[in-house]
VOLOTI-356372 format. One record per residue: residue in one letter; x, y, z of N, C-alpha, C, O, CB in turn. Coordinates in steps of 0.05 Angstrom, whole numbers, plus 5000, padded with zeros to 4 digits. Glycine has a CB too. Layout:
BEGIN
AXYZXYZXYZXYZXYZ
...
***
This chain:
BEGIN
X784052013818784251733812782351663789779951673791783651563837
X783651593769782351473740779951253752777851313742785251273717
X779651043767778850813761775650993787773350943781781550473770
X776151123807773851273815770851423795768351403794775351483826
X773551603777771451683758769651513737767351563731772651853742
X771751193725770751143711768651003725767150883709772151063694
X768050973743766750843764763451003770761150913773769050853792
X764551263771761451413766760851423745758451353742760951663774
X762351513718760651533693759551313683757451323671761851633673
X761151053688759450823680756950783699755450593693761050583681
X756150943721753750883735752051103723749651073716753950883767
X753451323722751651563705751651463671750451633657753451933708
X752451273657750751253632749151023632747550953615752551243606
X749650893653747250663664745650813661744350813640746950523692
X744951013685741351163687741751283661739551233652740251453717
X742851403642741951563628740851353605739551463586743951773621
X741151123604740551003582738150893590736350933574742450813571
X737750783609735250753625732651023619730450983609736450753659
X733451193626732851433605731451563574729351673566734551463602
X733351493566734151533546734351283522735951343504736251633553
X733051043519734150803515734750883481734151093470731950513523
X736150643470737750703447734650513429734650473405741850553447
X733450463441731050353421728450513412726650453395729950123433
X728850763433727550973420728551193404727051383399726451073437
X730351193397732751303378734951453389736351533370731851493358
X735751523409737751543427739851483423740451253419737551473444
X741851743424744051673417746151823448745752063453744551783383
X748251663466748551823483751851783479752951563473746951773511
X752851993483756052053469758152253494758152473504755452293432
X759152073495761452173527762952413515764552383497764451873541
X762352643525764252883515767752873517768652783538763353133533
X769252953502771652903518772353073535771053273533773652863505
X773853073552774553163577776653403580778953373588775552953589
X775453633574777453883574776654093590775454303588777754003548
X778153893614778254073635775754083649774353903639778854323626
X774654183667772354133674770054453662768754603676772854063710
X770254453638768954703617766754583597765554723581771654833594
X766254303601763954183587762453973598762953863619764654093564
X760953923585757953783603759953523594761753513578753453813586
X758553233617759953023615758152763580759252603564759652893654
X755652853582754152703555752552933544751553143554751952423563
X752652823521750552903503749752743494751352583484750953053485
X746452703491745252593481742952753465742152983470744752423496
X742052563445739652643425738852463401739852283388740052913413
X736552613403735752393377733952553354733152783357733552083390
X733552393330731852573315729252333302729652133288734152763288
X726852453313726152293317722352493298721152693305727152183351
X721652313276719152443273720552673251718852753235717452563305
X722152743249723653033227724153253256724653493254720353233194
X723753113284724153443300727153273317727353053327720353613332
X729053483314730853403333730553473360729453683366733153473326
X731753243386731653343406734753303418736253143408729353243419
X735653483446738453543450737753513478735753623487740053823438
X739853333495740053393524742453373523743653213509738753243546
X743653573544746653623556746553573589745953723608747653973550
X747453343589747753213619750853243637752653173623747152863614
X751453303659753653383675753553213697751153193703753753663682
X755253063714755452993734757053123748759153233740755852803734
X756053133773756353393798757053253819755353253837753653603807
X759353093824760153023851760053183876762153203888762452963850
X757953313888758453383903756253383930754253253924759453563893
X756153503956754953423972752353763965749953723965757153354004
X753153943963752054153957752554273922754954303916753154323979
X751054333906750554353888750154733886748154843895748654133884
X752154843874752555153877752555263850753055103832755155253893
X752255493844751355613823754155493799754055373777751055983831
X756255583812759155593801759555283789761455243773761555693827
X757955073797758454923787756754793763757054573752758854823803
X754555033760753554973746754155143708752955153687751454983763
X756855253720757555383704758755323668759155483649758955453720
X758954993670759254863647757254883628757354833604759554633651
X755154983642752555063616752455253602750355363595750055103623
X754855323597754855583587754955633562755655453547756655703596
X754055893552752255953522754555793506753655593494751656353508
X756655823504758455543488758755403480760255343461759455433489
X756055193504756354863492753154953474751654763473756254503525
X752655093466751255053449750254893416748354803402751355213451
X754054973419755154983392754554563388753854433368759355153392
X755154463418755154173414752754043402752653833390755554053440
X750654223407748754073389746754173370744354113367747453923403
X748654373355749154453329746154603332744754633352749854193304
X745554713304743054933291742655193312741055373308739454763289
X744155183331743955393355741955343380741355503399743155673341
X741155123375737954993394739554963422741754863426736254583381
X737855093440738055023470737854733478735554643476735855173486
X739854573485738054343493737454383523737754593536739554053488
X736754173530735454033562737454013572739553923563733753753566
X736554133599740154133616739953923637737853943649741354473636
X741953693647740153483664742353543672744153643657738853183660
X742653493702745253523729745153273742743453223758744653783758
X747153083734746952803750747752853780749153053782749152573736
X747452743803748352853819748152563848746752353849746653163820
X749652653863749052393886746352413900745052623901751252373912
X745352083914742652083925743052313947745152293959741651763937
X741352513952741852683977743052903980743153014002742852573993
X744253023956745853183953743753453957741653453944747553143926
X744453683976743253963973743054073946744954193937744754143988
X740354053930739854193905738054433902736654473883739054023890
X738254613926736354773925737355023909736055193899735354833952
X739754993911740755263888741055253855742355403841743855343895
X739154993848739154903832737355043815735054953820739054683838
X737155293790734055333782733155203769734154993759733155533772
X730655323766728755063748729454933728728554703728726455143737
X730754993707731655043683732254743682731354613663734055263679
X733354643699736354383700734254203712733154323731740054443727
X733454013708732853703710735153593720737253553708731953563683
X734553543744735753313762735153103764732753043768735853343783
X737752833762737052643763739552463791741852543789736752563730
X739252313808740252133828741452003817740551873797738851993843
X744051983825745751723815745351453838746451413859749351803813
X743751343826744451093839746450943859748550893847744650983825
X746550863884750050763885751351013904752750993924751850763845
X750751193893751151443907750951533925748851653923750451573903
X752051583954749651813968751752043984754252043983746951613997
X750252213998751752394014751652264043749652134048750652704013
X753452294059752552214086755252404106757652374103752651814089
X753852574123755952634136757452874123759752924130757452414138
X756053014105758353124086760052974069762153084075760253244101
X760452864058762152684045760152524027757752484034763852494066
X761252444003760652273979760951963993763151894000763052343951
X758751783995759851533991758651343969756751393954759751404015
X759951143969758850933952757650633958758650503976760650893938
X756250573947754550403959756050143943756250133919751150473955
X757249893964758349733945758849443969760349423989761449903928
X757449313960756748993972756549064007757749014029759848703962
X754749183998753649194023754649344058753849304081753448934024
X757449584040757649684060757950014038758150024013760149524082
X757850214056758950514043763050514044765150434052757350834071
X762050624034766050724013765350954009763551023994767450563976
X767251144027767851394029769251444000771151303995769651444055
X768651623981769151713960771251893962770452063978767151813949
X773551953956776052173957774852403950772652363941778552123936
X775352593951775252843930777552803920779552733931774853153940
X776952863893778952923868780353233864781853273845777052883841
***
């Protein structure tokens, strides 16, 4: 369902701009969508003569597993050009199991979000909304 997703990424570029704000030179840019083989933002800025790169992903899920962390792969490198590693951030729901997570990846809570029960819900006027899987 289209209007679900657009429903998390607009909560995941809330926090990231919160983040990231566009008044410290920040620039945050929605990848397009091919397939699930690339990170969901890129952001960066160049700031001082040094550039900096984060590659951010949102991870719907209740458990967070290697395989899904597989969009980071040597590939998207290319997205933010000179061959530079950026910062890998994993958006993810409040509560979600991240222990298979390594160090590498900066995690951040989506707001709005949480796990309960196994299942994704959403937090919305004041009651939870069971999230579909897609």
């Amino acid at each position: 369902m289209g209007s679900q997703t657009d429903i998390v990424y607009s909560y995941a570029e809330r926090s990231l701009r919160k983040m990231y704000p566009t008044t410290e030179g920040w620039s945050i840019q929605r990848q397009a969508m091919v397939g699930n083989s690339t990170p969901d933002f890129q952001i960066s800025r160049k700031y001082r003569g040094i550039s900096e790169s984060v590659i951010a992903a949102v991870i719907m899920d209740t458990r967070i597993g290697a395989d899904d962390l597989s969009i980071f792969s040597s590939d998207m490198f290319t997205l933010t050009g000179a061959g530079k590693i950026p910062k890998k951030l994993v958006i993810i729901p409040e509560g979600a199991d991240v222990s298979s997570i390594p160090d590498e990846f900066d995690v951040i809570e989506l707001k709005g979000f949480a796990c309960k029960d196994d299942k994704i819900v959403w937090w919305k006027r004041n009651n939870f909304v069971e999230a579909q899987a897609e």
